[in-house]
N, C-alpha and C positions, 0 to 999 in steps of 0.2 A: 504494500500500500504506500502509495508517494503521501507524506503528509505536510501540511502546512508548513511546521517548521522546517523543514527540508528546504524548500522554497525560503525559505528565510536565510537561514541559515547560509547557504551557497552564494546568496545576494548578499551578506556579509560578507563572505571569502572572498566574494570576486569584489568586493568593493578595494580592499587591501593589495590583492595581485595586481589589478588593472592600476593601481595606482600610482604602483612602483614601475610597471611596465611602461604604463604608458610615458613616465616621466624620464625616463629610464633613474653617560651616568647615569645611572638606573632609574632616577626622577625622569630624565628626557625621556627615556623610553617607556615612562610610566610602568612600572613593572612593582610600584606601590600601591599600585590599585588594581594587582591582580591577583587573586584569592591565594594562599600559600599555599595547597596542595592541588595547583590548575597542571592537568593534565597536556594542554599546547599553548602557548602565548607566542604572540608572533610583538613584535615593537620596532615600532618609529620614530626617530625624532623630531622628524620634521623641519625640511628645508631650510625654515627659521635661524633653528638652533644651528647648523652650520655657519651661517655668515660667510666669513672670509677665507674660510678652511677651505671650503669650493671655490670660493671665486677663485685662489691664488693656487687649486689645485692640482696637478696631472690631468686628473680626471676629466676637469670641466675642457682643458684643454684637445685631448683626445674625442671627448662629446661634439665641440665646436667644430673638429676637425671629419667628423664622419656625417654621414647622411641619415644617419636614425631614425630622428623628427618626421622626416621626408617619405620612409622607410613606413614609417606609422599612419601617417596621415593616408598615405595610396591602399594599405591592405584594412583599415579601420571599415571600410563602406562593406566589403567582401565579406568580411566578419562578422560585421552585423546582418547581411543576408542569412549567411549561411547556421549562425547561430538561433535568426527567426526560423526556418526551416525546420529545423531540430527541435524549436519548441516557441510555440508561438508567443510567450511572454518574456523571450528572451531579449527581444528589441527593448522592451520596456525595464527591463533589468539592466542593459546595457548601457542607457540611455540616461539613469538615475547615474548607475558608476562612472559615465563621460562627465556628469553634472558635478559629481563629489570627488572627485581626482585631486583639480586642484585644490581644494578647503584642508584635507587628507596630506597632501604632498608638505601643504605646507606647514601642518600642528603635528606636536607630538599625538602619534594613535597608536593603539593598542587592541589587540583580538586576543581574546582567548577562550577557548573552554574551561571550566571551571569542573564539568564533571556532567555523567548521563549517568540518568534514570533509564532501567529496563522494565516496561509494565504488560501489557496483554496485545498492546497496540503497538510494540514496538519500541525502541530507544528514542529520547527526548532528551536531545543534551540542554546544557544551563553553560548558556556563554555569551560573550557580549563582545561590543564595537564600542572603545572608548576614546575620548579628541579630546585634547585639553584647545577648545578651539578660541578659546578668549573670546574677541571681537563679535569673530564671525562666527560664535554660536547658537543665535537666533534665529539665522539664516539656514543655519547647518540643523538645525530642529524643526523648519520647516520644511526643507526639504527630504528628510526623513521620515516626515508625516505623511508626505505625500505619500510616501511607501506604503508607510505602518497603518494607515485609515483603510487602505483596501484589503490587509490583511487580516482572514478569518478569528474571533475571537480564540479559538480552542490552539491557533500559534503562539499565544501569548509572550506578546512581542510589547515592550514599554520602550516609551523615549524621552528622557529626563535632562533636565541642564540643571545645574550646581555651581551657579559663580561661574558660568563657561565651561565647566567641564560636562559636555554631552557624551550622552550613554547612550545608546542601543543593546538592549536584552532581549536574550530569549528565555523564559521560565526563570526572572531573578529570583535568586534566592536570597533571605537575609545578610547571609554572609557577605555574599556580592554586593546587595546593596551599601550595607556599611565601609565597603571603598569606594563608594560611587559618591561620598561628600567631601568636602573641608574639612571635616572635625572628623577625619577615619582616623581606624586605629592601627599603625604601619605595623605591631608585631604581628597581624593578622595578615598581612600582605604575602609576595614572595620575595620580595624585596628584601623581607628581613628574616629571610631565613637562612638560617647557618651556612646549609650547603650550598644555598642560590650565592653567596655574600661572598664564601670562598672560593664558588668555582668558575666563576666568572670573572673574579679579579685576576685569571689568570688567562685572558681572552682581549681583546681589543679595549682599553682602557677608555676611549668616551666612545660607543656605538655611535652608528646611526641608523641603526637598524640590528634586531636581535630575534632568533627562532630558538626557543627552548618546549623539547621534548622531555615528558617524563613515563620513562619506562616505565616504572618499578607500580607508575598508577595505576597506567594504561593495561599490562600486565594486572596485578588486582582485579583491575573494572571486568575484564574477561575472564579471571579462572571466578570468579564471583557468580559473572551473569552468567557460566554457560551452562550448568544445568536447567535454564531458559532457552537455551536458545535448541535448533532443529539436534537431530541425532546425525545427520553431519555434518553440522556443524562444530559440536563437540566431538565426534572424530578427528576431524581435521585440525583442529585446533592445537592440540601437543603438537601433532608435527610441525605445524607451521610453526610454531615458537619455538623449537628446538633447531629447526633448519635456520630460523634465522635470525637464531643468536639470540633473542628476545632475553633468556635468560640471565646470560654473562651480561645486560648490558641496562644501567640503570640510567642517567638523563643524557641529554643531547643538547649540546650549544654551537650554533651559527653565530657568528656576528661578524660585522661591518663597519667601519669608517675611518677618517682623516686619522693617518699621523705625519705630521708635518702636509707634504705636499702631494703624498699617495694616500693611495685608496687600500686599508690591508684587510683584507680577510683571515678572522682565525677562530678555527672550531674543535673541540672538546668532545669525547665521547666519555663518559664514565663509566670503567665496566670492570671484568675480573678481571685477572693479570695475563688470563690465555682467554682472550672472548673465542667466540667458533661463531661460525655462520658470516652472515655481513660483517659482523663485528673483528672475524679472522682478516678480511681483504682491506680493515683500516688499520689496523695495526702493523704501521710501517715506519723505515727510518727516514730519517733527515736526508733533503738534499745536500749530496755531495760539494766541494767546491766546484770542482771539474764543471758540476752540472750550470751550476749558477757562471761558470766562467762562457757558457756559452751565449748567452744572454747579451745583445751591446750594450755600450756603453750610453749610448743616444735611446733607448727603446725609454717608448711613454707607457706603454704597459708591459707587464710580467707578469706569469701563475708559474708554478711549479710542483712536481709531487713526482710521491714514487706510486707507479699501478705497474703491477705483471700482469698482464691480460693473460698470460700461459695461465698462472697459478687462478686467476679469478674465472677463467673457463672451470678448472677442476673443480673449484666450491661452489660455480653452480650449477655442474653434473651432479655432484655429491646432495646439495638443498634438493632436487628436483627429485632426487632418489628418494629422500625420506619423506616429502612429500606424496612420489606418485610414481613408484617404477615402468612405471608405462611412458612417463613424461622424459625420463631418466633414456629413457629407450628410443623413445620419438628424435631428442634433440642427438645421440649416436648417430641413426637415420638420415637426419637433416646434414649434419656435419660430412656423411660419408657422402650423401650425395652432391656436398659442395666442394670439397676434394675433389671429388670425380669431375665436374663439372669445370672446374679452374686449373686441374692437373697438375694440384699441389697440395701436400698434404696442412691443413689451415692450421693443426696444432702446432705440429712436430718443426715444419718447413718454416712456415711464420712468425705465428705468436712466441714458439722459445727463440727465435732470434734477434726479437726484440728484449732490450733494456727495460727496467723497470721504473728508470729516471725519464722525467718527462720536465720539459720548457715550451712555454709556448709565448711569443710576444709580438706587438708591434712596435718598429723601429723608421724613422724616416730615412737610413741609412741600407735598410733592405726592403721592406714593400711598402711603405709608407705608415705614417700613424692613424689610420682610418679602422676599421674592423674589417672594412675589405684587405687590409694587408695583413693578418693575422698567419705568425708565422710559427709551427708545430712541430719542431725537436725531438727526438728520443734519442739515449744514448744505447746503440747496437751490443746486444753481448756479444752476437758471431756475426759479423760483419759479413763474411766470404757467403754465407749462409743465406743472409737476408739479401745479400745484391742477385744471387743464384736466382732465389726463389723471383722476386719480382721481375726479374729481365725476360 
């Protein structure tokens, strides 16, 4: 049964994504006014709070240099066909998130789940859309009414302003409410809990943006609900958590922003000291010097990591197994007929002859500072091997 909040719910999410897309301290990110045991918070700071850190950044530099905006404006009309097609109130969901982008872009915002109920009718999560929008949150409460008044009572969807901080809820609950004021109470927050406190301070020192996952809930809320749920779905269940690490692996931090004049990204898994599953294929070392030495000296952007695509073929032959030996068997199948087809073996010939260190950047000194010039490094284990194979 597709239920109201669902609708709701996803016209929050895409409120959030479209906003970072389209555009392309823990206070900023509002993460004081997100229940302490919230199962996903996503945080923004909001363009605002940047100021000069952008203006004088790499970043903005490499933006002004590429055609993105351009990029967004030609495929936006397509988008919106092809998403009315799909679902006829999709224009209309669309068309709210093109209206809230900018308000969103520029306050600090904040999503999160707080926590689902499992009842007869389904799961009904308790999460919310929060803007510390000052000014412009009268405006920004308006035009979330417009949403919220055609939405069925049984969504139970509130829209509140507090001194400019507007809220979007689904199913609030007291808890929630009491970060949704002025006068909240921060040890209630996640802000101020131990492990959010220390394990973040070891992540991007002012975000501008923050995605924190918690396992250890999300885990709970399922071995909880699932003698609810179908009988294969509690079949499937262990294995899916065991294939994919679920266990070894308790929260998840993304973050993003300025130090100095780049843009750094840095993310945190918390897990056992050997995770298995997903959590095996991030458990990796540092780039090398070597690796970083290939990188120019002129490039305006840089990423780098180690992935073995050899080794992260085999974990996910091996999840697919414990999952479904038929799938285990199909992707064999697939493989051998892709081998045959390109008359090269794709494990053995290729993937082990690739390096696990990986560069990737734009430089105006090799293909320009645009995104069109994005240029994609690996360091070769068996060189003779990998020139063989591709020639």
């Amino acid at each position: 049964m597709y239920h109201a909040w669902q609708r709701a719910l996803g016209t929050i999410a895409a409120l959030l994504v479209c906003c970072f897309s389209l555009q392309s301290a823990h206070a900023q990110l509002m993460a004081d006014h997100v229940p302490n045991k919230a199962l996903i918070f996503i945080g923004w700071s909001g363009s605002d709070t940047m100021g000069q850190s952008f203006q004088q950044s790499h970043l903005k530099a490499v933006l002004d240099n590429s055609d993105l905006p351009r990029m967004m404006a030609a495929i936006e009309p397509g988008l919106m066909r092809e998403a009315s097609k799909q679902n006829p109130a999709a224009a209309m969901v669309f068309q709210v998130v093109k209206g809230l982008a900018p308000v969103l872009w520029k306050h600090p915002t904040t999503l999160y789940i707080a926590s689902v109920d499992v009842g007869a009718h389904g799961p009904t999560p308790h999460a919310a859309l929060v803007v510390n929008a000052g000014a412009d949150a009268q405006a920004l409460v308006a035009q979330l009414k417009n949403f919220t008044d055609n939405a069925p009572p049984e969504a139970n969807i509130e829209v509140t302003n507090d001194n400019g901080l507007v809220a979007l809820t689904i199913g609030r609950t007291p808890d929630m409410a009491a970060l949704l004021t002025a006068q909240r109470d921060p040890a209630a927050s996640l802000a101020d809990g131990a492990e959010f406190k220390n394990e973040s301070a070891l992540l991007v020192k002012s975000p501008a943006m923050m995605v924190y996952v918690d396992f250890d809930a999300l885990r709970q809320f399922v071995d909880t609900n699932a003698p609810k749920m179908s009988l294969v779905a509690r079949t499937k269940w262990p294995k899916l958590r065991d294939a994919l690490g679920l266990a070894d692996s308790h929260r998840l931090y993304l973050t993003a922003g300025f130090e100095g004049k780049n843009w750094a990204t840095h993310s945190l898994l918390v897990a056992t000291e050997k995770p298995t599953g997903i959590g095996s294929m991030l458990n990796t070392k540092p780039l090398t010097d070597d690796a970083l030495k290939l990188i120019p000296a002129d490039a305006a952007m840089a990423a780098g990591g180690q992935m073995d695509l050899s080794r992260r073929l085999q974990v996910i032959h091996q999840m697919l197994g414990q999952l479904d030996p038929k799938e285990a068997e199909q992707m064999e199948t697939d493989l051998a007929n892709a081998n045959k087809e390109l008359g090269v073996d794709i494990e053995k010939d290729l993937l082990a002859s690739l390096g696990s260190e990986w560069v990737a950047y734009t430089a105006r000194s090799v293909g320009g500072n645009s995104l069109a010039g994005i240029v994609l490094v690996n360091r070769l284990k068996d060189a003779p091997r990998a020139e063989k194979t591709l020639s």
